[in-house]
N, C-alpha and C positions, 0 to 999 in steps of 0.2 A: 675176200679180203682186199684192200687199198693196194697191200704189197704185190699183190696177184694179176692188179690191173693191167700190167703188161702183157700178159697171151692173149688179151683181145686184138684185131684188125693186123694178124698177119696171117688169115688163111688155115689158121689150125695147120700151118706146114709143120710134120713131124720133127725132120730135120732145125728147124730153128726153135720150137717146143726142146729137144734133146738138147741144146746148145745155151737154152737160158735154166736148165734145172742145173748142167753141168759146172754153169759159172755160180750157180746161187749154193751149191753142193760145197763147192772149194771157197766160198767165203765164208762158209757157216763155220767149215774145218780152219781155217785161218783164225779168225773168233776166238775161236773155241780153244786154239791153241797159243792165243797170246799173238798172233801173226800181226795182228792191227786190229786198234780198238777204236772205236767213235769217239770223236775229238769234236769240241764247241766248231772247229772251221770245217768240218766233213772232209766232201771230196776236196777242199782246197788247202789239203796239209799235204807237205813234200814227204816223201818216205823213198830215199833210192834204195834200200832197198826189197821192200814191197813193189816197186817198180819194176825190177828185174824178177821177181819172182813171175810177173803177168808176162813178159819176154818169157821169159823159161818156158810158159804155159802156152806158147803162142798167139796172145790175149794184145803185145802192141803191134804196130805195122803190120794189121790183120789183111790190109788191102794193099801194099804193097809186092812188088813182084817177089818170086823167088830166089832169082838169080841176085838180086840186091839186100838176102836175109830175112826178106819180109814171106807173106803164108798167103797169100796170091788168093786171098779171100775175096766175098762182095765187099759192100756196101752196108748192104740190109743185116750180112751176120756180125759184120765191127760194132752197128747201130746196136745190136743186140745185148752183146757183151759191155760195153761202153755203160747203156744203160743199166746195167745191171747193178756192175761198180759203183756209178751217181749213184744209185737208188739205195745201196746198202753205205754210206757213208764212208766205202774206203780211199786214205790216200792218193791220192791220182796227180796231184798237182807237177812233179817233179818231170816226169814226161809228159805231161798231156800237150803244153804247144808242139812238142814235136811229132806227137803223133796226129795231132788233129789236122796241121796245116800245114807243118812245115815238109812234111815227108810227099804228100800229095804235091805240094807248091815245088819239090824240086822233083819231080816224076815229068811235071808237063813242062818248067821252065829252066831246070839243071845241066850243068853239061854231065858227060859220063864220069868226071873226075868227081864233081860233087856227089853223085849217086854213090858211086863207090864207095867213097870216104864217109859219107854220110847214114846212109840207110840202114847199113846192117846194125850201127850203133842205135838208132834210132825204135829199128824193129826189135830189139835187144833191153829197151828199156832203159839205158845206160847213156844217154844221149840230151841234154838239158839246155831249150833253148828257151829264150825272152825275145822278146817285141820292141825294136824302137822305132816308136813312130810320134806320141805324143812329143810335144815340146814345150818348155816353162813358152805363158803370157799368148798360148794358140788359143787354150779352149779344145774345140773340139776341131777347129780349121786346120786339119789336114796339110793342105792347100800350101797353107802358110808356114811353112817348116823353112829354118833359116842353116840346121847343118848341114856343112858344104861339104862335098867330094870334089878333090882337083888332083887332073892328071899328075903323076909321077911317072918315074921312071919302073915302068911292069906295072904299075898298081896306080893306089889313090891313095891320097891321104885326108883325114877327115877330121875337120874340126867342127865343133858345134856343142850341145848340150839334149838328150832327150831326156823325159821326167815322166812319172809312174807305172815303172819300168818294174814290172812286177817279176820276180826271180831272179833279177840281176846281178844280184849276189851270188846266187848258185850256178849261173848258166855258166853253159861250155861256149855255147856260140849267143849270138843276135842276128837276129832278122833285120836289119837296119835298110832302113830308105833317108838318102840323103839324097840334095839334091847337086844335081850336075853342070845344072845349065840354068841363063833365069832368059824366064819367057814371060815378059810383064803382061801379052796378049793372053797366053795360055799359062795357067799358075799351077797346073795339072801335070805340062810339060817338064820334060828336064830332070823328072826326080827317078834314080836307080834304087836298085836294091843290091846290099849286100850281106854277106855270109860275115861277119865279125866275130874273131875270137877273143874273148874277152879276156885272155892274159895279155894281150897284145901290149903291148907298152905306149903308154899316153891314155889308157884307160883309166878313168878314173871313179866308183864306185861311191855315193853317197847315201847311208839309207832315211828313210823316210818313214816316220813309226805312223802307224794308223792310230785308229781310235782306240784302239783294244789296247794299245801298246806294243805291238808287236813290227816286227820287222819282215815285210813283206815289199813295198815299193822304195823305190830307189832312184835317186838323181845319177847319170850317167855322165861327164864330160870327156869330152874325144878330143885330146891337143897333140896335134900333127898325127894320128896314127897312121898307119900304113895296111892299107889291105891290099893283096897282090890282084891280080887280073887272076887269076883265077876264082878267084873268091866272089865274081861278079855272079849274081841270079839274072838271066835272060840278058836283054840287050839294054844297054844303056839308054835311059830318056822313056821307058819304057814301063817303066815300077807300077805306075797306075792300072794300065790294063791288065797287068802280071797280080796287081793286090785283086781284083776284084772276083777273084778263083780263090783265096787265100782266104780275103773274109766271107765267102760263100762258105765253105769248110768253117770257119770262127762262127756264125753266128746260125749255122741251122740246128746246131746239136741238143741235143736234151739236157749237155750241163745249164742252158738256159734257164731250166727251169727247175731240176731238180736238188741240185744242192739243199734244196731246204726240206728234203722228201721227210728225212728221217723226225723234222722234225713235226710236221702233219701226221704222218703214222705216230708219232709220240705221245701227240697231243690227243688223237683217238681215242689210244689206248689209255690213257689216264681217265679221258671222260666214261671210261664205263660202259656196263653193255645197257644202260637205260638212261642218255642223255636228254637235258632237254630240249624241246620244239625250238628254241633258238638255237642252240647248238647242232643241232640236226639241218636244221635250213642253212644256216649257214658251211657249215661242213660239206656237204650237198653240192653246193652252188661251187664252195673249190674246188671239190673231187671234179665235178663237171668240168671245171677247166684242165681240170688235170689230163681228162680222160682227152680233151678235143687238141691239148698242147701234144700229147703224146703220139696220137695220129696225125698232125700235122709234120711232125717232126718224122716220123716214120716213112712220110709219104716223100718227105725232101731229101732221107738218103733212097729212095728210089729214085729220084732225078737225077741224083751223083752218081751212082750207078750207072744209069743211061749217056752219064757222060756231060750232062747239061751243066750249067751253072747257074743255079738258083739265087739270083744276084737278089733281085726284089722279094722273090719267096722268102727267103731266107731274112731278110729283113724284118719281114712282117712277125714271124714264129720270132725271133730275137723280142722287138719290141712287145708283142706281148708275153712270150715269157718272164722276161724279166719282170716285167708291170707283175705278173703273179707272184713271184719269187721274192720281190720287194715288199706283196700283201699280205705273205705268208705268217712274218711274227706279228703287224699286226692283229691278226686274224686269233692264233694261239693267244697272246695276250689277255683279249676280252672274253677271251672265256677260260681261263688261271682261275677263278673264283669257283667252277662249276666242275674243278679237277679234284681225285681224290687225292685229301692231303698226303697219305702213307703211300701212294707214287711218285709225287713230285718231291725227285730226287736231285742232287747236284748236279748230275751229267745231264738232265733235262734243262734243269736251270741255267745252267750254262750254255746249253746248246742256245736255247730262247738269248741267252743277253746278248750272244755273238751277233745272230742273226738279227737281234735290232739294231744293234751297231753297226754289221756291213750295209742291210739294207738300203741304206742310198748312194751305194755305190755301184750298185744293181742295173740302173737306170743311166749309167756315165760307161762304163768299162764295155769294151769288145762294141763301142758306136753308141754314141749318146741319142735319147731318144730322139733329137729334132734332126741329128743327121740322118739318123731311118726315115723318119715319115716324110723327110726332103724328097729320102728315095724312092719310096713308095707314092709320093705327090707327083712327083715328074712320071713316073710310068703311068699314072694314071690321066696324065696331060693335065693336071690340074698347076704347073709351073713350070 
């Protein structure tokens, strides 16, 4: 079965075999008990508290140390359980930047006060962070980011604006990179990172309704806030080299590609156990991707593991993940006619109108395609 495809390319290790029945065990019993049910947005619906339930279980800040709350796991068994959740459709959104990036990102760039204050909540489940890094009139230039941090007394204060600020609404904290210093020679230069609480006063909150109508992104503006010197991530002027471990962790993961899992298994299942020659070839040629996105993905938390950072690998698994992810309802769509009528049901329906609606946002979010294949063009010396 499709669902099954995961116990392929790890080795038949017992140990991670036992780890992927045990998480598919406890969401069948969740299911089954009302715990979370498949929603048109899958893994990207917030639930705190199915959040804390995978804390409880030991399931977030699985690779986090002990001493900091976390269960002093790999790599390879986070990859494991992680995918599991993607694949079966549950809630994940409400912790996932925290555990995906931000927890590792303050392990190697944090002081011990951050760790502290931060980790146990994080490996807890109960910890809700957002991204600010786009800006209204960038695009996708980074680079060009105009919110300023200027010394104060202990702290900084920051004004500016960031835009499709996804959970902003809900977060406890931000990830936020301003910039500190202008370097017209270097435009890479000068830009910090910090830890923002988003009660902080001068925060201002504006949401942003998608296509769906829903309320998911959000305008941010910062007038005079004050973040203390503690709140600083690594060294000031410094945020560039500190991001580029940050989105290693953002774009090697299998949410890349899976969010739309449930909705490929859906679409199988509706075609029957005797589709046709079209249907087949086509189905075929996704699974295929599915199977070589899934080992690639597998192989890159073996580099984090190792300790590497998979700066271009990870680029590449992003951009075409997505690229699948984005092909996906296409794909179901044209073949809707060849589905039996008495399965296609509203929650399929649904799922399908979501997914052609996010669809092109697939290809923008977590690094727009032309900033990947920049990256992937420069290591290959081709710029």
């Amino acid at each position: 079965m499709l669902r099954d495809f995961h116990l392929n390319g790890e080795n038949a290790d017992p140990a991670i075999l036992a780890l992927r029945e045990e998480v598919r065990e406890f969401l069948a019993d969740e299911k089954s008990r009302g715990g979370f049910a498949i929603g048109p947005g899958l893994w990207l619906r917030a639930d705190p508290e199915f959040s804390a339930k995978l804390g409880d279980r030991g399931w977030v800040g699985i690779t986090l140390p002990r001493e900091y709350g976390g269960h002093g796991q790999s790599a390879l068994r986070r990859y494991v359980v992680t995918e599991e959740l993607l694949a079966s459709g549950a809630p994940l959104r409400y912790h996932w930047v925290a555990d995906r990036q931000i927890g590792p990102n303050l392990l190697r760039f944090g002081t011990e006060f951050q760790k502290q204050q931060l980790l146990p909540r994080i490996a807890a489940g109960k910890c809700c962070f957002c991204v600010g890094m786009s800006e209204p009139n960038s695009g996708s230039d980074l680079a060009s980011m105009r919110t300023r941090a200027t010394r104060g007394d202990n702290g900084w204060i920051i004004n500016g604006r960031k835009i499709w600020t996804s959970n902003g609404h809900r977060a406890h904290y931000m990830n936020l990179l301003a910039r500190t210093s202008s370097d017209k020679e270097d435009r890479r230069g000068g830009v910090s990172q910090f830890i923002l609480d988003m009660k902080s006063p001068g925060v201002n909150i504006r949401p942003i309704l998608n296509m769906m109508g829903e309320h998911d992104f959000n305008e941010v503006e910062f007038q005079d806030v004050f973040i203390p010197d503690e709140w600083v991530i690594g060294e000031i002027g410094n945020a560039w080299n500190q991001l580029s471990t940050d989105l290693a962790y953002e774009r090697s993961g299998s949410d890349r590609w899976l969010g739309s899992h449930e909705l490929l298994t859906g679409a199988i299942d509706r075609l029957g156990p005797t589709p046709s020659s079209t249907a087949v070839r086509a189905i075929g040629a996704k699974v295929a991707e599915l199977f070589t996105l899934h080992r690639m993905s597998f192989a890159l938390s073996a580099m984090l593991e190792r300790g590497e950072t998979p700066v271009v690998e990870a680029a590449i698994a992003k951009d075409l993940g997505t690229h699948f992810e984005k092909g996906t309802p296409d794909l179901v769509e044209l073949l809707v006619d060849e589905m039996r009528p008495d399965q296609f049901d509203e929650e399929f329906a649904a799922m399908l109108r979501y997914s052609r609606r996010n669809a092109p946002t697939m290809t923008v979010k977590g690094g727009a395609r032309e900033i990947l294949r920049g990256i992937i063009a420069r290591d290959l010396g081709l710029r």
